[in-house]
C-alpha positions as CSV (number, residue, x, y, z in Angstrom):
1,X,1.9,-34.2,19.5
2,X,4.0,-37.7,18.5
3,X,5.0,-39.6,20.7
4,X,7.2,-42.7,20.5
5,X,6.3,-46.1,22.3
6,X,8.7,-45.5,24.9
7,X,6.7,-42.6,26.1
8,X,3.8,-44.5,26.7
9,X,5.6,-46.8,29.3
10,X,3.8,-45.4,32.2
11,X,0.3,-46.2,30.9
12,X,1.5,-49.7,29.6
13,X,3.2,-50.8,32.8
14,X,-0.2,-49.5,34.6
15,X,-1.9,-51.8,32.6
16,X,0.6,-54.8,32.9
17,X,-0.3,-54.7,36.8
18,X,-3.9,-53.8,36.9
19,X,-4.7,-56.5,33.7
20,X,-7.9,-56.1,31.8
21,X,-10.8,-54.8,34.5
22,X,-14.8,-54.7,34.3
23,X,-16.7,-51.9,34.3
24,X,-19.4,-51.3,37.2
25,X,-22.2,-54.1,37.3
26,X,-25.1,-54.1,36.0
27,X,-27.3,-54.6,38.7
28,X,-28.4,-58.4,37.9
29,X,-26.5,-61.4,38.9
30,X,-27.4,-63.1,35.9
31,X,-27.0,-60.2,33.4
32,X,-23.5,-59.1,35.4
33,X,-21.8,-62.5,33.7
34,X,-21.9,-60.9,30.4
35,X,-22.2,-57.0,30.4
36,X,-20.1,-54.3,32.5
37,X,-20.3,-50.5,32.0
38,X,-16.4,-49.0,31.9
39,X,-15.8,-45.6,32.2
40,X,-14.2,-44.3,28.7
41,X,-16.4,-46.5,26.9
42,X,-19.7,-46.8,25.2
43,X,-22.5,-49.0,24.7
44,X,-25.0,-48.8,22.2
45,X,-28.5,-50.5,22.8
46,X,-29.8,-52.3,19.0
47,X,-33.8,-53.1,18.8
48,X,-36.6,-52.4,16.9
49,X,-39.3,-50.2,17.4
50,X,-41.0,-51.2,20.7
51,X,-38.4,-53.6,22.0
52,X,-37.7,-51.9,25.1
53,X,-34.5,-50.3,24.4
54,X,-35.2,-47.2,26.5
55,X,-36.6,-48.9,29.2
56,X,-33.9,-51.1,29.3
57,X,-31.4,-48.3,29.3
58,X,-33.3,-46.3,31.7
59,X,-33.2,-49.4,34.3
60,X,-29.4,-49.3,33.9
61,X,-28.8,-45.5,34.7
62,X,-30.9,-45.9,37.7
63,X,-28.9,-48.7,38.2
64,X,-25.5,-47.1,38.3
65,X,-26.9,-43.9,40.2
66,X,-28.8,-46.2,42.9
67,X,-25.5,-48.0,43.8
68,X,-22.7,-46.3,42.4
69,X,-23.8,-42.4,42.5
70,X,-23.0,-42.0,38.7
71,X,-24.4,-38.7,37.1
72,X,-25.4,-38.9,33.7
73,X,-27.0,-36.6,30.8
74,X,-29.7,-37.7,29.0
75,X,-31.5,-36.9,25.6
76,X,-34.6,-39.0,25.8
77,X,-36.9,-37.9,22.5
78,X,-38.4,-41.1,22.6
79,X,-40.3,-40.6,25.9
80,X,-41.3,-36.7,24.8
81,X,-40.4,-33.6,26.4
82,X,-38.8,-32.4,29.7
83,X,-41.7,-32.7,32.1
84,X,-42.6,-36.4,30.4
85,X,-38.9,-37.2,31.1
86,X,-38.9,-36.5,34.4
87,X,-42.2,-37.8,35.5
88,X,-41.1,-40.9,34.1
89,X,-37.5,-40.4,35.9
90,X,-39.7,-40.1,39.3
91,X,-41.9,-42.9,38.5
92,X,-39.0,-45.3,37.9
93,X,-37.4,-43.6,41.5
94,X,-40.3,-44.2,43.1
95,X,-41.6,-47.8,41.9
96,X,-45.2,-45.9,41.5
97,X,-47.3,-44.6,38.7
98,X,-46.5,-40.5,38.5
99,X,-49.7,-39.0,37.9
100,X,-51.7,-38.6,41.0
101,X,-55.0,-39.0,39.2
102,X,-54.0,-43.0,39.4
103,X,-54.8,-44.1,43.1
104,X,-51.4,-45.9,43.0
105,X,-49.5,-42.7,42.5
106,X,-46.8,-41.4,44.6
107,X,-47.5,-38.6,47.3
108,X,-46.6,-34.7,46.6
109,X,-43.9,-35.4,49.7
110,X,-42.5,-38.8,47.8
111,X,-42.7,-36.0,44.2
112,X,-40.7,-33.7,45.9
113,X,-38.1,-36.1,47.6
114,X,-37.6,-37.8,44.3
115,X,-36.9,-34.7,42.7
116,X,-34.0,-33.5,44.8
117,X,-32.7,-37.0,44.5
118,X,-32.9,-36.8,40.3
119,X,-31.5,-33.4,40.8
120,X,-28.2,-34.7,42.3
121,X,-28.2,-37.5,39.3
122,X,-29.5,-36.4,35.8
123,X,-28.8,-33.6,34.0
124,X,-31.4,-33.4,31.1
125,X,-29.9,-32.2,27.3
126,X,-32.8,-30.5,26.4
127,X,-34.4,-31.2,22.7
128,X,-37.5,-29.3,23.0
129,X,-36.7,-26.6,20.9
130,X,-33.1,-27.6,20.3
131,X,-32.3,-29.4,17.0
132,X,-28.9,-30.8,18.4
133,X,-26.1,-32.1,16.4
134,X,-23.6,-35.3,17.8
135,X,-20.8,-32.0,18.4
136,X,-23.6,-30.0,20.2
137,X,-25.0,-33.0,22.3
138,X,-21.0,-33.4,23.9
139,X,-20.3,-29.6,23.9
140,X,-23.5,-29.2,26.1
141,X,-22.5,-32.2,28.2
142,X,-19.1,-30.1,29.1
143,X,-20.5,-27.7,29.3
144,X,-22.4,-28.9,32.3
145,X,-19.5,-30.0,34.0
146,X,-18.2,-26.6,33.9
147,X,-21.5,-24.6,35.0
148,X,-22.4,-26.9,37.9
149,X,-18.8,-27.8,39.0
150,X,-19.5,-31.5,38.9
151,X,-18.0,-34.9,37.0
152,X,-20.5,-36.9,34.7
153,X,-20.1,-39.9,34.4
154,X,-22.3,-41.2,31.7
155,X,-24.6,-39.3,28.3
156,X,-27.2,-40.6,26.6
157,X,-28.5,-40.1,23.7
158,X,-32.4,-41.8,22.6
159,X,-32.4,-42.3,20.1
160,X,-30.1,-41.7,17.7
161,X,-31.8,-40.5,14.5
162,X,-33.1,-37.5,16.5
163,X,-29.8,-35.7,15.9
164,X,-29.9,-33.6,12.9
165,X,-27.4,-35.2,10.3
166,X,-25.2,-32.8,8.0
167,X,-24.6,-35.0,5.1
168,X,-23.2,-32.4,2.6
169,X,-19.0,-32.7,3.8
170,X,-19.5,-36.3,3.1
171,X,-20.5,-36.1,-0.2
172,X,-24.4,-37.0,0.9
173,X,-23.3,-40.1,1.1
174,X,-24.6,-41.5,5.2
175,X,-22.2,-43.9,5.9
176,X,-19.0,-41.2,5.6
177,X,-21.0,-38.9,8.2
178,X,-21.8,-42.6,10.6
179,X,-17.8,-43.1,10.4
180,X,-17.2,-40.1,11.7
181,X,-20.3,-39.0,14.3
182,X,-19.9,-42.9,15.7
183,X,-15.9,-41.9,15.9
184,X,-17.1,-38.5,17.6
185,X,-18.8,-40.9,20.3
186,X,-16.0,-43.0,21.0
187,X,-13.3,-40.1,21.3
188,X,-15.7,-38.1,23.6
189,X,-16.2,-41.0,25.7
190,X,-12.6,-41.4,25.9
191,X,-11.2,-37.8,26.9
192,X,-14.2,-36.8,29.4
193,X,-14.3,-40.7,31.1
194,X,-17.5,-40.8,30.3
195,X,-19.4,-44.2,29.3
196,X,-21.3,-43.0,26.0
197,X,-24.6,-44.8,25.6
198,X,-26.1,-44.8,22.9
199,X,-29.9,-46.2,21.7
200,X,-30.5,-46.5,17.9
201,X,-32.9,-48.4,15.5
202,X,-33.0,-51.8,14.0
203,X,-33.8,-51.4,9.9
204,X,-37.0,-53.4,8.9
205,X,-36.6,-57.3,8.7
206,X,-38.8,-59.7,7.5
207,X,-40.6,-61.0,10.6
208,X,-39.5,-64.9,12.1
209,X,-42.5,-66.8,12.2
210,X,-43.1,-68.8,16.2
211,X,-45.0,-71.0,17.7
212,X,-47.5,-70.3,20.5
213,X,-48.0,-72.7,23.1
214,X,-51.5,-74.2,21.3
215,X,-49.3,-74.5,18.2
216,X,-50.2,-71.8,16.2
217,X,-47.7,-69.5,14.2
218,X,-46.8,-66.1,15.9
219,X,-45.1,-63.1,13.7
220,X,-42.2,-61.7,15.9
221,X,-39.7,-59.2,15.3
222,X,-36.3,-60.5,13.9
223,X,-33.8,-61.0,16.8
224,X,-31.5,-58.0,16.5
225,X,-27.7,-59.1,14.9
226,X,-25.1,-56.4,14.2
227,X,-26.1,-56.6,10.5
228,X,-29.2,-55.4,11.7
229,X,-28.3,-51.6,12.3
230,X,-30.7,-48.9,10.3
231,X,-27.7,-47.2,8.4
232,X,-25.8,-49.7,7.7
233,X,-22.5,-52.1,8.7
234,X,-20.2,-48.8,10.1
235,X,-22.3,-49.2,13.3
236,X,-21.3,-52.6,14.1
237,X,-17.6,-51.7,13.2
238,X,-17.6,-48.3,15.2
239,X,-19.4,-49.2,18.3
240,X,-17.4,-51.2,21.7
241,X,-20.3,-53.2,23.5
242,X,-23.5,-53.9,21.7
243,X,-26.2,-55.0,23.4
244,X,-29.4,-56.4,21.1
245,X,-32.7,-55.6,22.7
246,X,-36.0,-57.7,21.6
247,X,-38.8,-59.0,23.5
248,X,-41.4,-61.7,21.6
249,X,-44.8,-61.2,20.8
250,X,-47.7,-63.4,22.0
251,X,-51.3,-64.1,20.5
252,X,-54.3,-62.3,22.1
253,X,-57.4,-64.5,21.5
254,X,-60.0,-62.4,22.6
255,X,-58.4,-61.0,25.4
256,X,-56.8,-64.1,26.9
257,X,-53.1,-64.4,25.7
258,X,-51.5,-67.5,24.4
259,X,-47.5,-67.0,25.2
260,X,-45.0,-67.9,22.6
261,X,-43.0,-71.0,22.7
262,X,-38.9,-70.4,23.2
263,X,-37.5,-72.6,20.5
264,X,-34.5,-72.5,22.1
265,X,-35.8,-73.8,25.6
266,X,-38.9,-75.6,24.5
267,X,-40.5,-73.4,27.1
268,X,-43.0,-70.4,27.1
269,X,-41.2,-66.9,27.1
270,X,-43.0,-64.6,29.6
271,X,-45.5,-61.9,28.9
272,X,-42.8,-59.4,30.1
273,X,-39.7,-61.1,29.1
274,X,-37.0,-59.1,27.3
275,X,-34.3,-60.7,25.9
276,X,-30.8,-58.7,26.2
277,X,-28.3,-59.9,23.9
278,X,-24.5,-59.0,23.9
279,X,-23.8,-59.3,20.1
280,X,-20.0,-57.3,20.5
281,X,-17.4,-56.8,23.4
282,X,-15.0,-54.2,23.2
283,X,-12.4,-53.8,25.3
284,X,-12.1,-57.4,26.2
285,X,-12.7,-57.8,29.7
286,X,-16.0,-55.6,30.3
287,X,-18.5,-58.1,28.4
288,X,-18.9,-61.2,26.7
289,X,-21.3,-62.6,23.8
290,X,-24.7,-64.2,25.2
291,X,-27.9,-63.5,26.3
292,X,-29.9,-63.1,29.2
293,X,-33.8,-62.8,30.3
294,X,-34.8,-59.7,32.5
295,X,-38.6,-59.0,33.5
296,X,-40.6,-55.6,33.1
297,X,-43.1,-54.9,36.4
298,X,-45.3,-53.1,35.3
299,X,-46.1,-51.4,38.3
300,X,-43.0,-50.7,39.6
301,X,-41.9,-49.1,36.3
302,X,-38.4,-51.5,36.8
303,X,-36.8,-54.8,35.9
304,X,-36.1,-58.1,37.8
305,X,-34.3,-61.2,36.8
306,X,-35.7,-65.0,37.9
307,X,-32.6,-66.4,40.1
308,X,-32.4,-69.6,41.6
309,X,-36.4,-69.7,41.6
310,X,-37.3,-65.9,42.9
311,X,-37.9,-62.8,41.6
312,X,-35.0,-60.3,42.3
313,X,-35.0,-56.6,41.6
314,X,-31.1,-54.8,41.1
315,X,-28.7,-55.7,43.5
316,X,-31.0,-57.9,46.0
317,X,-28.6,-60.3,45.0
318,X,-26.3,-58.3,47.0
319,X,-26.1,-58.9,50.7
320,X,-27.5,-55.5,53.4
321,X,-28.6,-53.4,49.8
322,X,-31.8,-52.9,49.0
323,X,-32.3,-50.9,46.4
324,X,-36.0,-50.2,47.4
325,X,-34.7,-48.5,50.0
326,X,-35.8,-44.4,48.6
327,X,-32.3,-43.3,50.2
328,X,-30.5,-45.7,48.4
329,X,-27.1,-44.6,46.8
330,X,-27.4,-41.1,48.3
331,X,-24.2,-42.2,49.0
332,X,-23.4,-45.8,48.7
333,X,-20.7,-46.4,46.8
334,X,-32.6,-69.1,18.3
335,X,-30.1,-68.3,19.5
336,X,-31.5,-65.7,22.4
C-alpha cells in the first residue's frame, strides 16, 4: 500500500522523542562499548574456519536468555546434529563437560534441570534430514511462534552455506541470489522483531606472517575485513552489524607453546584470546567500529573478559547478578 510521508508522522515523532537506542548488552563491560543486539535487526558473525565464530555466538544467546529471557531458533550444522546441539547447549548451561564418562561431567539431576531450562529458551530448526532453504529457515521460525504460542526473539542460522542455494532465477549468477536471500534476512528480521544472526565464512587469504615471543615467524589467519566475505562484496553491503571473529595462532615446540606477539600492543596474545571486531554499524546507535579481547575457559565451555585486572564472566560486572547462579534469568529481566 503507498503511503505519503505525512502518514508516517506517528513513527517519526516516536523516534524524535525516544532518539537513537541500543539494543540489549552483550554481557561484557568491555565488549558492551562497541556491540548491542536490537530487536529488528541482524548481525552476522565473519571468520574463518576455526576462529570461534559459533562459540562466540553461542556465548551471546546464552547471554541474552541468562539475563534478558530471550528465546531464540537455532540451525547449528556446524556443531552436528540435534543431540550434539543440545549436549553442547547443556554443557555451556552448566559450565561442565556433558558426557558423564568425563569425571567433571554434570549429574543426571543438573541434565535434566538444564533441559527444562533450554526448553523454555531454544527452539532447534532441525537440519538433520531437512535440506532448508533461507524462505524455509523463517517459515519454520513462524511457524514456531504459532504452534507453541510464544514470541522469539532471535534465529540463527550456522553457518550459512548450509542452506541449499537456488541459483537458476538469477541467471546462476551467486551474487543476484546473496542480494536477495541477505534482503530476505533483513526484512524477516524486521516484520517478526526478531534480531537475525547470522554466521558465515571468510574466503581463503594468504596468511599474515607474526612474530612469537622468541622471535620466530608464526602463520596466522588474515584478520577478517568486510572484503573478506566467501561470496563476495553484497555481504558487506547487505548486512547491519558485522562483527569479525579471529583468534591468533601460537607455535607448539614440542609440546610447550610459544604465544604470538600482538603487534599492535607489543604484548603476547593469550592462548585463548579471541579477538571480536566490529567492522560495520547499522542502525547508528546499537554499535560502533573497534575491537575487543574475550577469553575461551575451557572448562566451563564460556567466555570472560580481563577488567581492571580480573577475570569476569557475563554480567559479573553487574552488581547482585551472577550469572553462575543455574536459576539465572528464569526470570530476570594490526589493527585488532
Amino acid at each position: 500500500m503507498k503511503k505519503r510521508i505525512l502518514e508516517y508522522k506517528d513513527e517519526v515523532m516516536t523516534h524524535y522523542e525516544t532518539g537513537i537506542t541500543r539494543g540489549v548488552d552483550t554481557g561484557f563491560k568491555t565488549l558492551d562499548e562497541i556491540l548491542s543486539f536490537k530487536l529488528g535487526y541482524s548481525t552476522f558473525y565473519l571468520g574463518f574456519a576455526g576462529a570461534g565464530k559459533t562459540e562466540v555466538q553461542m556465548e551471546m544467546l546464552f547471554n541474552q536468555s541468562e539475563k534478558h529471557s530471550w528465546k531464540h531458533a537455532l540451525m547449528s550444522g556446524e556443531i552436528g546434529n540435534s543431540e550434539d546441539v543440545i549436549a553442547e547447549l547443556i554443557s555451556k548451561r552448566l559450565r561442565k563437560p556433558f558426557f558423564k564418562s568425563n569425571p567433571f561431567a554434570a549429574s543426571e539431576a543438573e541434565v535434566y534441570k538444564a533441559l527444562a531450562w533450554l526448553d523454555h529458551h531454544f527452539f532447534l530448526i532441525n537440519g538433520d534430514d531437512t535440506d532448508h532453504t533461507i524462505e524455509s529457515v523463517y517459515d519454520y521460525c513462524e511457524s514456531l511462534e504459532k504452534e507453541f504460542k510464544m514470541k522469539l526473539q532471535s534465529t540463527s542460522i550456522d553457518p550459512f552455506n548450509d542452506l541449499e542455494e537456488d541459483l537458476i532465477p538469477y541467471g546462476g549468477r551467486e551474487d543476484k541470489y546473496l542480494a536477495w536471500a541477505l534482503k530476505r534476512v533483513r526484512q524477516k528480521a524486521k516484520t517478526n522483531n526478531w534480531h537475525n544472526n547470522i554466521v558465515t565464512h571468510a574466503k581463503d587469504l594468504p596468511p599474515i606472517i607474526l612474530k612469537d615471543i622468541t622471535g620466530q615467524d608464526v602463520y596466522c589467519t588474515s584478520v577478517p575485513t568486510l572484503n573478506s566475505f566467501a561470496g563476495g562484496a553484497v555481504w558487506g553491503r547487505r548486512a547491519f552489524n558485522v562483527v569479525g571473529v579471529w583468534r591468533p595462532e601460537h607455535n607448539n615446540h614440542n609440546g610447550v607453546v610459544s604465544l604470538t606477539m600482538n603487534p599492535s600492543t607489543g604484548t603476547p596474545f593469550a592462548e585463548n584470546e579471541a579477538i571480536l571486531k566490529v567492522l560495520k554499524v547499522k542502525p547508528k546507535g546499537t554499535a560502533k567500529k573497534g575491537s575487543r579481547s574475550l577469553f575461551f575457559d575451557w572448562k566451563q565451555n564460556r567466555y570472560y573478559e580481563e577488567v581492571d585486572g580480573s577475570s569476569k564472566y557475563a554480567f559479573e560486572h553487574e552488581l547482585n547478578y551472577d550469572i553462575t547462579n543455574p536459576n539465572a534469568g528464569m526470570t530476570a529481566n594490526l589493527g585488532f
